[in-house]
N, C-alpha and C positions, 0 to 999 in steps of 0.2 A: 502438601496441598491435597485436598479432599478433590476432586474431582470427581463425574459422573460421565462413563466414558460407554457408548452403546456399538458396539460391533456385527455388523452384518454379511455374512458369507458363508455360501456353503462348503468353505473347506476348513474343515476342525484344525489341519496344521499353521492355517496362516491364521485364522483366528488367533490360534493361541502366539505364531510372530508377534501380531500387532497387540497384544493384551503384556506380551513381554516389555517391548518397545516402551510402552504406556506406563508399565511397574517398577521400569528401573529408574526413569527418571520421578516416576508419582508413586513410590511405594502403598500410600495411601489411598490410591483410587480405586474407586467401584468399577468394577466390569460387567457388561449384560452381553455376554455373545448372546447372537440370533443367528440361527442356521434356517436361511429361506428355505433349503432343500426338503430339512428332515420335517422341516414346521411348517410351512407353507407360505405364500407372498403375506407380507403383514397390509392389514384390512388400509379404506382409501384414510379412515377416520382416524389412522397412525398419525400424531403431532410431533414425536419424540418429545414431551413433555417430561419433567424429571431430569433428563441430560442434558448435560453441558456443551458435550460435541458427540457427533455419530460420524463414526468411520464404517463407511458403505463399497464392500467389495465386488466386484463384478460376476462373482458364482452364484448362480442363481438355478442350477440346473435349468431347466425349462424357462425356467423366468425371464423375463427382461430387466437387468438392473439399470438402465437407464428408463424403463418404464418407471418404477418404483423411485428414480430420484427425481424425476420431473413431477409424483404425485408428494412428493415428501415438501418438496421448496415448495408446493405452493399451499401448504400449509400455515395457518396465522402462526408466527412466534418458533419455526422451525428453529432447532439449534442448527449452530454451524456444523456442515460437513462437508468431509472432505472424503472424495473417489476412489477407488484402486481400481485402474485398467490396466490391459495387457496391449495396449495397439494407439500409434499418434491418433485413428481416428475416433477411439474412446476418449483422448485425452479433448480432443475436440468438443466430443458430443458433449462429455461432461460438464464441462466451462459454460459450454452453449446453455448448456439445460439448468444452471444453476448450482452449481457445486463451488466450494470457498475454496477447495485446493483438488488439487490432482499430485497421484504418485503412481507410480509403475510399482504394479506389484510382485515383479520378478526380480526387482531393484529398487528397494526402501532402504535411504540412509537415513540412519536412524540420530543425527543429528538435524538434518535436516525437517525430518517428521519432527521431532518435539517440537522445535523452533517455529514451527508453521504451528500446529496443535499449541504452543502456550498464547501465540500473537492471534489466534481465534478466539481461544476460550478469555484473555484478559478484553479484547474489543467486547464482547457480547458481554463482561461482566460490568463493562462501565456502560454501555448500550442499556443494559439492566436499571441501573442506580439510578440513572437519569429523565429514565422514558416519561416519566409523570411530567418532568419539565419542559422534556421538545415536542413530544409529541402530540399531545393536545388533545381534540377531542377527535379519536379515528372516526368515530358515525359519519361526521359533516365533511371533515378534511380539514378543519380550520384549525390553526394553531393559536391561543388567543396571544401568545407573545408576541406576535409578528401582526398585526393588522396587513391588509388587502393581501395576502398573498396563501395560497389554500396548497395545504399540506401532501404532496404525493407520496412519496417516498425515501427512507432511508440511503442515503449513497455511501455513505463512510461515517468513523467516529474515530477520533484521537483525545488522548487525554486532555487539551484545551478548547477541544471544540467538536460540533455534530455539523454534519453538511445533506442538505435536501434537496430529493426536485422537487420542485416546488412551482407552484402557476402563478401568473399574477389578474389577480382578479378583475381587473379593467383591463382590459384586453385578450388577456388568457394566452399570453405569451410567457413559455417555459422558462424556467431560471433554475441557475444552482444559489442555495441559500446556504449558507456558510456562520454558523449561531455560536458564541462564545460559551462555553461550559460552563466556568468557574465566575464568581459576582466578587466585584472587588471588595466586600466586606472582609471573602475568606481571606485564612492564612495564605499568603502566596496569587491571592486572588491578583490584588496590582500590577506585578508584573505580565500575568496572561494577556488582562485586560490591556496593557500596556503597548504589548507588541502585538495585538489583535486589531488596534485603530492603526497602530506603525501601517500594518499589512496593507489594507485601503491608500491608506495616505501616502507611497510611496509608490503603488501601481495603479493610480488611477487616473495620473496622467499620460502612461504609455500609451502608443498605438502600434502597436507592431503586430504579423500578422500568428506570430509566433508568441507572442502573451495574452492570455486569458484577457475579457473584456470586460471592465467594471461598471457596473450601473446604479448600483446604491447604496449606502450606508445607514443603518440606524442604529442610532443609543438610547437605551431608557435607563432606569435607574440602576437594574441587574442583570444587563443583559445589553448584547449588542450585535447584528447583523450586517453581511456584508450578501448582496445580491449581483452575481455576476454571470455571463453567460451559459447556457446550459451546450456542453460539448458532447455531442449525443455519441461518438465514436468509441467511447470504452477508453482506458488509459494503458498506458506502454506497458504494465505490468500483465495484463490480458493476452495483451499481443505477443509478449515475450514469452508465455506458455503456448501460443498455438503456433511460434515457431517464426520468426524474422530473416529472411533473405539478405543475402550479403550487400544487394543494390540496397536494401529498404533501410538497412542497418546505417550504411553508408550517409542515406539519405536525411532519416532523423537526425542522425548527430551531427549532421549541419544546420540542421533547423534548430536544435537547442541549441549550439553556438549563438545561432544569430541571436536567440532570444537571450541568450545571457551574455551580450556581445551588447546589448540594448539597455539591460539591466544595470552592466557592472556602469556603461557609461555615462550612467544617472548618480552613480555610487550606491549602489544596491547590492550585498550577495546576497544570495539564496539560500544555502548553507541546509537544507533540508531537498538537495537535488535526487529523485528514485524515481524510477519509473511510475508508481503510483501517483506521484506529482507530474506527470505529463498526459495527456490527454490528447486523444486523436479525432479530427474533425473529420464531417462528411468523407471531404475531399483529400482522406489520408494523409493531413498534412498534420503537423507539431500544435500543440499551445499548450505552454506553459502553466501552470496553475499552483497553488498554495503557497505563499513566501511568507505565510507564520512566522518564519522562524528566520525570517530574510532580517539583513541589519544594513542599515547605513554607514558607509567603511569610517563616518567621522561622529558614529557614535560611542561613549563611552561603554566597559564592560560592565557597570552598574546593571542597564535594561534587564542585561540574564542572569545578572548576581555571577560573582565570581567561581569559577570553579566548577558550575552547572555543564552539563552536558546535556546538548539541544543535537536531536538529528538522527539519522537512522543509521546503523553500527556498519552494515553489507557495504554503505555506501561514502559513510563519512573517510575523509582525510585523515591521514596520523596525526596531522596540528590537531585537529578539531577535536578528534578521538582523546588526546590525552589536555584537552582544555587551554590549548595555547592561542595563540592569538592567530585569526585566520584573515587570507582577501583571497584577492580573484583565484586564483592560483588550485585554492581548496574547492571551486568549485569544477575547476576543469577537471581534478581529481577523481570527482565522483562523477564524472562526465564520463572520464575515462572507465570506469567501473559498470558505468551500464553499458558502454558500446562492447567493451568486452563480453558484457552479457545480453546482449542484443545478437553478437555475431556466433557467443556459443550457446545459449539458452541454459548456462548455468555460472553463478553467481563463483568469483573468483578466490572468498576465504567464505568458510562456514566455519563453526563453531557452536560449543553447548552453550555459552552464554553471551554477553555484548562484551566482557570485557576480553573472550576468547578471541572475538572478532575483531575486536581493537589492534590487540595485540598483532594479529595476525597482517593486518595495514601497514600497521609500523613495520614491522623485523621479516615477515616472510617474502621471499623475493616473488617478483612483480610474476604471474603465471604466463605460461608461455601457450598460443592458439596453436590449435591444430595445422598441419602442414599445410592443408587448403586454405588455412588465412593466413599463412606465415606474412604475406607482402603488408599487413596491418599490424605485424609486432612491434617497429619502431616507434607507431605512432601509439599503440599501448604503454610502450614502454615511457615513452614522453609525457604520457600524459597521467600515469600514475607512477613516477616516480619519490620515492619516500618523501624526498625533502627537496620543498618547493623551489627552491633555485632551480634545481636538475628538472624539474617541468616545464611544457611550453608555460609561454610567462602567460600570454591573453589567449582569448577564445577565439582570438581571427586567425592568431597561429593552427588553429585546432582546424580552421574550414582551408586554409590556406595548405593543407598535408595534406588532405583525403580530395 
C-alpha cells in the first residue's frame, strides 16, 4: 500500500521512530519529515495537501505544537492526524483542539500506532470516494439529497453509511443525519440497504432515556436517511482517551445495561456495541446510538449472508468473531470489553490485524485489572468469559454485581 505519510518534529531520532514504524508495516510509503526547528513553523496557508495522514510531534523548539495543530484542523480538507505528547495534559489539549488520535511519545506501540494509522487513512479514503455524493453543495450548506435539512458537518463515516450535523431547516433545530452509502442496484447493495430500514424500524419505537431518539426516516430511490437526535456530549471513545474515573466507569455501564436491558427485551442485539457507538449527553449521562448492525434474535442468518463478519474486532465476542451464531449474551461480552477499558483506559487484546484480534477473544485468557481494581475482576471475568454459558446470562445480572 502506497501511502503519503507527513512527519512533523524537531527531533531527527524520533522522526526517523515513526518513519520506521510506517515502513515496516507500508514498506511502500512516502515519507516527508519536517523539522519545525531546523525549518521553521510551517506558514498559516499549510493544508497538508498530497497526504494521506500527518503525524505531528510536540518538538517544536520555540514553537507551539499545539498552536500549529489547532491552525492545521482548521484547514479545508485537512488530512487526518494524529499527536505525539509527552504529558495527560497534552493528551487533553490535543483531542480538545482537534487531533484524530493521541500517542505518548515516550511509549509508541507500534501495533497499536498502525491499527489507528490504517482505521484513519481507510475512513478518509471512503470519505474521499464519496464526498460528491454527501456532501453536496458546501457554498449554501444544502445537500440536494436530503431536502429541508442544511448540511453542517462531517461526524463519522463507516463502510455503509456517512453520518451529519445537520439543521433542520423549519425550525433550525440540530439533528444527527445518518445517510446510507451504498444504492441497492450495487453488488451487495440489498443487504446494506436492508439492515439500514432494519435500523429505524426496530428503534423507533423505544423510549428509554439511555437510547438514542428517533425522528425520521426517508427513502428515495438510491438513497435513504435516518434523522435522530443530535447528542452534543462527544462519544465514550473521547472520553476514554481523557481518562474515566472508577465512580463514572461504574456509572456508564449501568446506563448501557439498561439500554440494552431495553433492547434485548424487544428482541434486539446490538452486535456492533464500542464506545464510538455510545454517546454522552449534556447531563453526562448514556445514549445509545448506531444498531446498523443490530438484528432481531427471530431473524434469519440470510439478512448478513452467511459466514459475514459484521462488527468491530477490540470488541466483538468469540461467537461473533468466528461467525457463529450470537444473542444477548454476546453483547454483554463486549460490554464487558469496554468497562475493562473504561476502568484501564487501554483496550484488553491488540493485534497487527482483526483476525489477530479475534483470535486473541477466543484462546487468550481474560486480562487481569490492576490491583486498585482488583474488587471488579469477577465481574470482568463474568462478563467476558469465552464461552457464553460461563457469562452473566442478561444485562440486569451485569447492574445487579456493580
Amino acid at each position: 500500500m502506497k501511502i503519503k505519510v507527513m512527519i512533523i518534529d524537531g527531533n531527527s531520532d524520533f522522526r526517523s521512530l515513526l518513519m520506521h514504524h510506517v515502513t515496516t508495516h507500508w514498506p511502500e510509503a512516502i515519507i516527508s519529515p519536517y523539522d519545525p526547528v531546523a525549518s521553521g513553523q510551517l506558514p498559516d496557508e499549510f493544508s497538508g495537501a498530497g497526504n494521506d495522514i500527518v503525524l505531528l510531534g510536540d518538538d517544536h523548539g520555540d514553537g507551539d505544537a499545539l498552536d500549529s495543530l489547532r491552525r492545521f484542523v482548521r484547514a479545508n480538507s485537512f488530512p487526518p492526524l494524529i499527536f505525539f505528547g509527552s504529558s495527560t495534559e497534552a493528551k487533553r489539549a490535543a483531542l480538545k483542539c482537534g487531533a484524530d488520535a493521541y500517542f505518548e511519545r515516550r511509549n509508541v506501540h507500534h501495533d497499536a500506532l498502525i491499527v489507528r494509522l490504517g482505521d484513519l487513512i481507510r475512513t478518509q479514503d471512503l470519505l474521499s470516494s464519496t464526498a460528491s455524493l454527501f456532501i453536496g453543495d458546501l457554498k449554501t450548506g444544502i445537500n440536494p439529497l436530503i431536502k429541508g435539512y442544511r448540511f453542517i458537518r462531517k461526524l463519522a463515516t463507516s463502510e455503509h453509511s456517512a453520518v451529519y450535523l445537520a439543521e433542520k431547516e423549519s425550525g433550525g433545530s440540530k439533528m444527527v443525519l445518518k445517510v446510507l452509502r451504498q444504492i441497492p442496484d450495487h453488488a451487495g447493495g440489498i443487504g446494506a440497504f436492508d439492515r439500514f430500514l432494519q435500523e429505524y424500524e426496530m428503534i423507533a419505537d423505544l423510549d428509554h432515556p439511555n437510547v438514542v431518539r428517533i425522528f425520521d426516516l426517508g427513502v428515495a430511490d438510491d438513497h435513504a436517511h435516518i434523522a435522530m437526535e443530535y447528542v452534543s456530549g462527544g462519544d465514550l471513545r473521547q472520553r476514554i482517551d481523557r481518562g474515566v474515573a472508577e465512580e463514572d466507569a461504574i456509572k456508564y455501564t449501568r446506563q448501557i445495561a439498561a439500554a440494552l436491558a431495553e433492547i434485548h427485551k424487544v428482541g434486539i442485539l446490538h452486535r456492533d456495541l464500542k464506545p464510538g457507538n455510545i454517546m454522552l449527553r449534556d447531563s453526562d449521562d448514556i445514549a445509545l446510538i448506531d444498531f446498523g448492525l443490530a438484528k432481531r434474535m427471530r431473524l434469519e442468518q440470510e439478512i448478513t449472508g452467511s459466514g459475514e463478519i459484521f462488527g468491530t474486532p477490540y470488541y466483538m465476542s468469540p461467537e461473533q468473531g468466528h461467525a457463529n451464531d450470537v444473542d444477548a449474551r454476546s453483547d454483554i461480552y463486549s460490554l464487558g470489553v469496554i468497562f475493562y477499558e473504561m476502568l484501564t483506559g487501554e483496550k484488553p487484546y491488540l493485534g497487527t490485524d482483526a483476525m489477530g484480534i479475534i483470535y486473541k477473544h477466543s484462546q487468550a485468557p481474560v486480562p487481569l485489572l490492576p490491583r486498585r481494581l482488583s474488587q471488579h475482576q469477577a465481574l470482568v471475568n463474568l462478563m467476558m468469559a469465552k464461552r457464553p454459558e460461563d457469562r452473566l446470562q442478561t444485562v440486569t445480572e451485569v447492574a445487579e454485581w456493580l
